[in-house]
C-alpha positions as CSV (number, residue, x, y, z in Angstrom):
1,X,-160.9,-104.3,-11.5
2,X,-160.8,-104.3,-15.4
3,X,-163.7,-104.4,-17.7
4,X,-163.3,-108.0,-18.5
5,X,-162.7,-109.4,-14.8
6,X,-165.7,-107.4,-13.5
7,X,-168.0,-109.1,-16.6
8,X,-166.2,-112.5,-16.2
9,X,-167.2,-112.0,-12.2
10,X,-170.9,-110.7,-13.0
11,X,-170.9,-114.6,-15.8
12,X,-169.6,-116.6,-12.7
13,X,-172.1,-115.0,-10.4
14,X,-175.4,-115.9,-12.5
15,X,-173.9,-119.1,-13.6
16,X,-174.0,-120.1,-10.3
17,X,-177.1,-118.4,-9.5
18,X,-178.8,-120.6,-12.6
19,X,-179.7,-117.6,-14.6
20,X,-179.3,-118.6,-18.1
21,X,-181.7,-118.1,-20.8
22,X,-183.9,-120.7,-20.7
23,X,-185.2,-121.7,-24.1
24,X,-188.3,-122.4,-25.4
25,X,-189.2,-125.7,-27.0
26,X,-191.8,-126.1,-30.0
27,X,-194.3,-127.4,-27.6
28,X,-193.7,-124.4,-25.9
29,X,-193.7,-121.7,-29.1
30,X,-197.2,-123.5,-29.7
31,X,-198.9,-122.7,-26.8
32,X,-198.4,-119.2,-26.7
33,X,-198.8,-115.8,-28.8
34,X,-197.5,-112.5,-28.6
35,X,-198.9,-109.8,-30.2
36,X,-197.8,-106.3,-30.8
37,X,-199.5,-102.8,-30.1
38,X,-198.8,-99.9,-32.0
39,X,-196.9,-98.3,-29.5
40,X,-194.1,-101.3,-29.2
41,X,-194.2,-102.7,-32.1
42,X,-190.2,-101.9,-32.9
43,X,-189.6,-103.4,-29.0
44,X,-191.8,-106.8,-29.5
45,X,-190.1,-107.5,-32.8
46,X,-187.1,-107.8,-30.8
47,X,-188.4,-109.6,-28.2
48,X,-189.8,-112.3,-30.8
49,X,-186.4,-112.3,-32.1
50,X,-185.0,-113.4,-28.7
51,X,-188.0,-115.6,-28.5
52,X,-187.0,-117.1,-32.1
53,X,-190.6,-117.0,-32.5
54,X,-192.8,-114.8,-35.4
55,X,-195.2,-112.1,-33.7
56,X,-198.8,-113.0,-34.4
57,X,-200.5,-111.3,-36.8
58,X,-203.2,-108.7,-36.0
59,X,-205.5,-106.3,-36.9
60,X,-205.7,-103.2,-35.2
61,X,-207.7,-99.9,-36.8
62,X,-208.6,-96.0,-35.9
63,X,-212.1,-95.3,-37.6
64,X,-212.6,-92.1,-38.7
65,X,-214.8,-91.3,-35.4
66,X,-211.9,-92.2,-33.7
67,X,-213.0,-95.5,-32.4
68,X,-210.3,-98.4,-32.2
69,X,-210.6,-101.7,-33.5
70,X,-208.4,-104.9,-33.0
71,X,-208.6,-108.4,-33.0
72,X,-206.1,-112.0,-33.4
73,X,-205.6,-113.0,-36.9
74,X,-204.7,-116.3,-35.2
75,X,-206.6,-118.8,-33.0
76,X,-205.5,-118.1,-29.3
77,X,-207.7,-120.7,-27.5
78,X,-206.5,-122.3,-24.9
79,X,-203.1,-120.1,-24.6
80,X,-200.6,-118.0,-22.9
81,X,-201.4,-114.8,-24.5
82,X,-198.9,-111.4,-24.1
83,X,-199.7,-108.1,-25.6
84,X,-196.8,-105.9,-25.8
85,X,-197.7,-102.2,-25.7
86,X,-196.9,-99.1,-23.4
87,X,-199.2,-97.0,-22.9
88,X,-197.2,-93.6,-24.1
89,X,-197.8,-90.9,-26.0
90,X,-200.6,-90.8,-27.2
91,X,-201.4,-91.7,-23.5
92,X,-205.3,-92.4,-23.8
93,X,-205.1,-93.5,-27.2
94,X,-202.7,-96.5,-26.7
95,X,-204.2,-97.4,-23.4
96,X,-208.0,-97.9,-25.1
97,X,-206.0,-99.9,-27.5
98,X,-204.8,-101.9,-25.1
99,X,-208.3,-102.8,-23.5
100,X,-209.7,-103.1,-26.7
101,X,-207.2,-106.5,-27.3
102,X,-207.3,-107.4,-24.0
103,X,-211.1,-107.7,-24.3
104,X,-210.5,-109.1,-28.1
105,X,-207.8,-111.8,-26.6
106,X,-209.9,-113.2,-23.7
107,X,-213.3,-113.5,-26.1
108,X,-211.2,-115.4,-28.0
109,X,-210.6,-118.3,-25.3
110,X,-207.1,-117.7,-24.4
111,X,-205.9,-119.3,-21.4
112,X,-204.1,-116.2,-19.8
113,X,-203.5,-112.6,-20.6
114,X,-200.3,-111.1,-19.8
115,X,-200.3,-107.4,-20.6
116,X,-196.8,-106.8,-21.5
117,X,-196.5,-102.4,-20.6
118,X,-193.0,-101.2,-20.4
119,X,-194.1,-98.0,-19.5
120,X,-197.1,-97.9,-17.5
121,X,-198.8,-94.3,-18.5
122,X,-200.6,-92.8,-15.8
123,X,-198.2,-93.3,-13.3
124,X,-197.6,-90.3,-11.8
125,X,-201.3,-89.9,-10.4
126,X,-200.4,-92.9,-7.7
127,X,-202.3,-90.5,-5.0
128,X,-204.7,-87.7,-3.8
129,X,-202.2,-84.8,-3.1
130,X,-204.7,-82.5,-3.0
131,X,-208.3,-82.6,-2.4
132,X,-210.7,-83.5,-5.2
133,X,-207.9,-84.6,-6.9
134,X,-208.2,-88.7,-8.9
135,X,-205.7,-91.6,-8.4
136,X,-205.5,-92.6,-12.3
137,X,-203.0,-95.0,-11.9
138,X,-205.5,-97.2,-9.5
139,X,-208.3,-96.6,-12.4
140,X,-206.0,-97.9,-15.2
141,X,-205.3,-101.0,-13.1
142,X,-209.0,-101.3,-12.6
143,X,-209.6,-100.9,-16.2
144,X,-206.8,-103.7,-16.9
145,X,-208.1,-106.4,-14.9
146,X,-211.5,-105.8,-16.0
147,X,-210.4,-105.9,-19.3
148,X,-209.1,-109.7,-18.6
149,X,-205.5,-109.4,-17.8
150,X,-204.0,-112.3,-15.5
151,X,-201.0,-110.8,-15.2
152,X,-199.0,-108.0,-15.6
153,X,-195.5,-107.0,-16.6
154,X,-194.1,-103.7,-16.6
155,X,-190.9,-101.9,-16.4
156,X,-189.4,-99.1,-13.0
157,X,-192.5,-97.7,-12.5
158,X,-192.6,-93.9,-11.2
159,X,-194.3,-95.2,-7.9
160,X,-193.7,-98.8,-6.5
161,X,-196.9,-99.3,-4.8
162,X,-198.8,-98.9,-7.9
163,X,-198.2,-102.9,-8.1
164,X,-200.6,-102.9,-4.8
165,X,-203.5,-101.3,-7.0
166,X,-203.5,-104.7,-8.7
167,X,-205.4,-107.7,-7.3
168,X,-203.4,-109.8,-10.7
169,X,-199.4,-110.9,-10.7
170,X,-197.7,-107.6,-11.1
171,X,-194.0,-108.2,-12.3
172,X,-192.0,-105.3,-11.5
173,X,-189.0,-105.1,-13.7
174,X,-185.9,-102.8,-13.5
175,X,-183.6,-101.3,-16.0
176,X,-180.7,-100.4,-13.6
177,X,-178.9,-103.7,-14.3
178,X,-178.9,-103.0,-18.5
179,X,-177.8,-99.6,-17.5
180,X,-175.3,-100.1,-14.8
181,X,-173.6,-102.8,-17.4
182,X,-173.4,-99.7,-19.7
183,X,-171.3,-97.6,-17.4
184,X,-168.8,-100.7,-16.3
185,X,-168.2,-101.4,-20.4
186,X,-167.5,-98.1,-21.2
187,X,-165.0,-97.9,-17.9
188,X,-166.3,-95.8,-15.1
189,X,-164.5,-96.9,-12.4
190,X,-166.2,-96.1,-8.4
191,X,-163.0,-94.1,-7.8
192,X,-163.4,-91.0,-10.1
193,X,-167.6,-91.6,-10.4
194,X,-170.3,-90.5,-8.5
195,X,-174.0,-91.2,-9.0
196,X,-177.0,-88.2,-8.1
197,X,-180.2,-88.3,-7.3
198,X,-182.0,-85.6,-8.9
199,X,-184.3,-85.3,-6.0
200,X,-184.7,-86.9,-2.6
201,X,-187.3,-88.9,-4.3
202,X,-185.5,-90.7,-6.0
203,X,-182.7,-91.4,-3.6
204,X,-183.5,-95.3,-3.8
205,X,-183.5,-95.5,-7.5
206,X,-179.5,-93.7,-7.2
207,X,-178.1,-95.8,-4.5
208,X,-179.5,-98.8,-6.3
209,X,-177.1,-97.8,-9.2
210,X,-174.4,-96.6,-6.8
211,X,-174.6,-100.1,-5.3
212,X,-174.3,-101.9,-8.5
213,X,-171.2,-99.2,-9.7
214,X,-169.2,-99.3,-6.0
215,X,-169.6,-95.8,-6.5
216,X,-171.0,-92.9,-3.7
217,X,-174.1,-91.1,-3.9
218,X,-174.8,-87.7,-3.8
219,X,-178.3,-85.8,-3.8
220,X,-179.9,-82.6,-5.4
221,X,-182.2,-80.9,-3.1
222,X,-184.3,-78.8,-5.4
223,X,-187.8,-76.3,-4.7
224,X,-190.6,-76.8,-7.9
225,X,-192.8,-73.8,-7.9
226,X,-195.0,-75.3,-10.3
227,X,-195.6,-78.6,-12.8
228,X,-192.7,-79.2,-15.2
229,X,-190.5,-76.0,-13.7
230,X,-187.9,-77.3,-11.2
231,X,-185.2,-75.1,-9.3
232,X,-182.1,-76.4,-8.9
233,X,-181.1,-75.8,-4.6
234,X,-178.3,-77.3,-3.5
235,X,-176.3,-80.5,-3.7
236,X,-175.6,-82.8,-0.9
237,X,-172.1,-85.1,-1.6
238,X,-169.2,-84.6,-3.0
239,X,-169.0,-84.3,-7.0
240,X,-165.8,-82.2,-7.4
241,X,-163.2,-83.9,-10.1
242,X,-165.8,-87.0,-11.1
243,X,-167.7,-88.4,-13.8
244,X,-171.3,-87.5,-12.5
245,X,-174.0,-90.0,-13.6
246,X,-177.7,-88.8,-13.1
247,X,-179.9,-91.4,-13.1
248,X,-184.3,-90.9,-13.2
249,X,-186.8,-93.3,-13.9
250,X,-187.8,-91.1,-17.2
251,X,-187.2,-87.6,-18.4
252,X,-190.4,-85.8,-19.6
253,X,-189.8,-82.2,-20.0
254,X,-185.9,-82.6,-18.7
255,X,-186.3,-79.1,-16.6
256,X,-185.1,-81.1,-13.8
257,X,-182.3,-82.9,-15.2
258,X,-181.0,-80.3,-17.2
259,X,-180.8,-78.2,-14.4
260,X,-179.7,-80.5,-12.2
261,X,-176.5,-81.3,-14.9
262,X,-175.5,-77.4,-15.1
263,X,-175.6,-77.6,-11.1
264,X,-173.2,-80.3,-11.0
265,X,-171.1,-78.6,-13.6
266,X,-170.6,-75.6,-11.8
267,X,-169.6,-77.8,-8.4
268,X,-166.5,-78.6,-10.1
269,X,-167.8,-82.4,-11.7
270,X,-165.9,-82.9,-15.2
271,X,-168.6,-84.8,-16.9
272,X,-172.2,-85.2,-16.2
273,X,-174.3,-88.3,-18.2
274,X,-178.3,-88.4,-17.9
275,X,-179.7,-91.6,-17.5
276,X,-183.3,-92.6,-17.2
277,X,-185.5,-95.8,-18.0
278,X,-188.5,-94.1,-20.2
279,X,-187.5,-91.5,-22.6
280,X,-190.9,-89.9,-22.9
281,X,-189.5,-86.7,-23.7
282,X,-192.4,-83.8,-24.0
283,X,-191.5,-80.6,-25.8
284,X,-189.2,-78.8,-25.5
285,X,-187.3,-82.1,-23.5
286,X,-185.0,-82.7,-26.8
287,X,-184.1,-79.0,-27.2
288,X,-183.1,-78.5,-23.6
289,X,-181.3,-81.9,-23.8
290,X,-179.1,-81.0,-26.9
291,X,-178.0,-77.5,-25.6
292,X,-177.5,-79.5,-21.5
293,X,-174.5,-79.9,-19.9
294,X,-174.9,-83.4,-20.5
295,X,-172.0,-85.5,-22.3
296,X,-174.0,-88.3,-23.0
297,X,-177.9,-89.1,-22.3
298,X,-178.6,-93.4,-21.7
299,X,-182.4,-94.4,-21.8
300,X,-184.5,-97.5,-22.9
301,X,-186.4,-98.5,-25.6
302,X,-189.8,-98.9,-23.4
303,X,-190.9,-96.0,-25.4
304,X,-190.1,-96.1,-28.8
305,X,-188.4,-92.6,-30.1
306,X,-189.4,-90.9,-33.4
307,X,-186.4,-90.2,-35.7
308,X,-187.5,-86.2,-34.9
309,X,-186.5,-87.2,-30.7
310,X,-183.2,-88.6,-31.6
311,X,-180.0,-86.5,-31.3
312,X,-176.2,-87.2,-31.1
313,X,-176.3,-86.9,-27.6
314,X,-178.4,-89.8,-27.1
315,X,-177.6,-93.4,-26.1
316,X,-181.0,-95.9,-26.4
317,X,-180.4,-99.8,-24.5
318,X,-182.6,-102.0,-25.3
319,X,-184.8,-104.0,-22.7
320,X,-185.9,-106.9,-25.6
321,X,-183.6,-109.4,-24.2
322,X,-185.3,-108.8,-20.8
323,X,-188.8,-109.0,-21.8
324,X,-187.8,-112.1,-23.9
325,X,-186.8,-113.9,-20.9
326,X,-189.4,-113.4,-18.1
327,X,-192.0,-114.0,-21.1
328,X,-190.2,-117.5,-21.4
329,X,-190.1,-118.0,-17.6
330,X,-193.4,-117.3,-17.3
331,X,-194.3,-119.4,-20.3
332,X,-192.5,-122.6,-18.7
333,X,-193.8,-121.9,-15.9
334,X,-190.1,-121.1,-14.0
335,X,-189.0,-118.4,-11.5
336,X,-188.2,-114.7,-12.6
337,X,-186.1,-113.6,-9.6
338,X,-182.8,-114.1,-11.7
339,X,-183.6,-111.9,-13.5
340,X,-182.8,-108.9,-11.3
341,X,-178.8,-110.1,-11.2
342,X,-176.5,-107.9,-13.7
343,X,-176.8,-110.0,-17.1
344,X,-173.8,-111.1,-19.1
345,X,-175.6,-110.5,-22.6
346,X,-178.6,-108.0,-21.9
347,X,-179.2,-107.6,-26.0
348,X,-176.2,-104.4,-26.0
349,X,-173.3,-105.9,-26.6
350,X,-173.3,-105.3,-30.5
C-alpha cells in the first residue's frame, strides 16, 4: 500500500471514528489558563499555538538560597487550570517547581488543576527491588495530589501502573502513533522492516509499534551487570536484510540501545533507527549516539533538548498537537479515547 493510500485509510478511519480536533470557542478560551514551567516552556508555546490561545503570564523565580517562587499574573478563579512542565533534568528542581504552582494555582481559586507532565521524573523507582529500597514514583504522586492536582496528564510512562499510585484522573498518553506515522511517511514498508525490543521489558511497547507498522517483532535478550552498563546477549527474530527500528520509551545513557544497534548490525540488518519517547539523554548518551550504528535517532519533544544535545543524527516529533487536543477535550468536557487512533495531522507534517 503506498504512502498516500495508507494516510487516506488512517483519515477515513478517524473520520468515522469522530476524531477531529474539536475547537475551542471564546466562552471556552475564557474559562481556562495554561501556564508554562521552565522546563516546557518551548512544548506549551506550541500547544497554545494549537490552542489559538496566548499562554498566561507568570512569574516564576530561583532565590539565591535556592528557594523557588511562582505565582499567576492572571486571575484563575473559578477555572480549568493546566500547568505544562516535565519534571526532567534538573529532576528535583523542576518537580518543586511544579508543587510550588500547583499550590500557587489552587490558593488562587481555580476550579481544577490539571498538571500537564510529559515526562513524569521519577519513574523508574515504580517498586521495592531490594530491601530498604523507596518507591519515588508513588511519593511524587503523593506530593502531586497534595499539592492540588485534579488531574493528571502525562506521556508513555516507564511503568504503567504508576497511574494506580494516583487516587486523581491519570491520562496515559502514547507517542507510538506520532512515531509510527513517521516510519509510514518516510516509506518503511512491513516487508523489508522489522521492529526490536531492546529488552524483554519492553516487548509490549515493540509489538505495539509492530502492530501499527504490519511489521514482525524481534527481541534482544541482554544481562546488565550494573546501573547504566547493559550487555548486549542474543537476539530472538529474524533481522537479516531489513530496516531494523528500535523503539524505547526514552534513552538516558543509550548503553543499551547503542549496543543493542551494533548487535543488530552484525546479524546482517542493513539499517538500524533508534526511537524513543523521552530524549533525556545523560552524559555521555549524545557521544555514544553520534559514533552508534544508528542511521537515524526519532524522539519527542517531552523533554526539551539544549542546542549542545542535538546532532545530525537526530530526528525530534513533536507531541504539541497531542497535548493541544486532550487539553481541549478535557476543557469541553468530551471523550479522549480518539485520541489513541494514528492521526492524520499530528503537528509533523511540515
Amino acid at each position: 500500500m503506498s504512502e498516500n493510500k495508507k494516510l487516506i485509510k488512517i483519515k477515513n478511519i478517524n473520520e468515522r471514528k469522530g476524531n477531529k480536533m474539536i475547537t475551542l470557542t471564546k466562552e471556552d478560551k475564557d474559562k481556562i489558563r495554561v501556564f508554562a514551567g521552565t522546563s516546557s516552556k518551548k512544548l506549551a508555546e506550541k500547544i497554545a499555538k494549537y490552542l489559538d490561545m496566548d499562554l498566561s503570564a507568570a512569574e516564576i523565580v530561583r532565590f539565591a538560597d535556592g528557594e523557588t517562587f511562582a505565582k499567576a499574573k492572571k486571575s484563575v478563579r473559578g477555572c480549568k487550570v493546566f500547568i505544562v512542565q516535565s519534571t526532567s533534568k534538573p529532576v528535583n528542581e523542576s518537580l518543586m517547581e511544579l508543587l510550588v504552582f500547583i499550590d500557587a494555582i489552587r490558593r488562587s481559586s481555580a476550579k481544577e488543576i490539571i498538571a500537564v507532565i510529559p515526562y513524569y521524573g521519577y519513574a523508574r523507582q515504580d517498586r521495592k527491588a531490594s530491601p530498604r529500597e523507596p518507591i519515588t514514583s508513588k511519593l511524587v504522586a503523593n506530593l502531586l495530589t497534595v499539592a492540588g492536582a485534579t488531574r493528571v496528564i502525562t506521556m508513555d510512562l516507564h511503568a504503567r501502573q504508576i497511574q494506580g499510585f494516583f487516587d486523581i484522573p491519570v491520562d496515559h498518553m502514547e507517542a507510538l502513533p506520532i512515531l509510527a506515522k513517521n516510519f509510514i511517511k518516510y516509506g518503511f514498508s512491513p516487508e523489508d522492516t522489522v521492529v526490536v525490543s531492546p529488552d524483554v521489558g519492553g516487548v509490549k511497547r515493540a509489538r505495539g509499534l509492530a502492530n501499527w507498522l504490519h511489521t514482525p517483532l524481534a527481541i534482544i535478550d541482554k544481562r546488565r551487570a550494573k546501573a547504566n552498563v547493559s550487555e548486549v546477549m542474543n537476539i530472538i527474530g529474524d533481522v537479516k536484510g531489513k530496516k531494523a527500528i528500535l523503539i524505547d520509551d526514552m534513552i538516558d545513557t543509550a548503553g543499551t540501545i547503542c549496543n543493542a544497534a551494533q548487535a543488530l548490525i552484525d546479524k546482517g540488518a542493513l539499517e538500524v533507527y533508534g526511537c524513543a519517547t523521552h530524549a533525556v539523554f545523560s552524559n555521555p548518551a549524545v557521544e555514544r549516539l553520534k559514533n552508534s550504528a544508528f542511521t537515524e535517532v526519532v524522539v519527542t519533544d517531552t523533554i526539551e533538548l539544549p542546542e549542545d544535545k542535538k546532532f545530525d543524527k537526530l530526528k525530534i516529533l513533536t507531541t504539541s498537537k497531542m497535548f493541544a487536543e486532550i487539553i481541549t477535550r478535557i476543557a469541553t468536557n468530551n471523550p479522549i479515547s480518539g485520541l489513541f487512533e494514528m492521526p492524520v495531522d499530528d503537528g509533523n507534517d511540515d
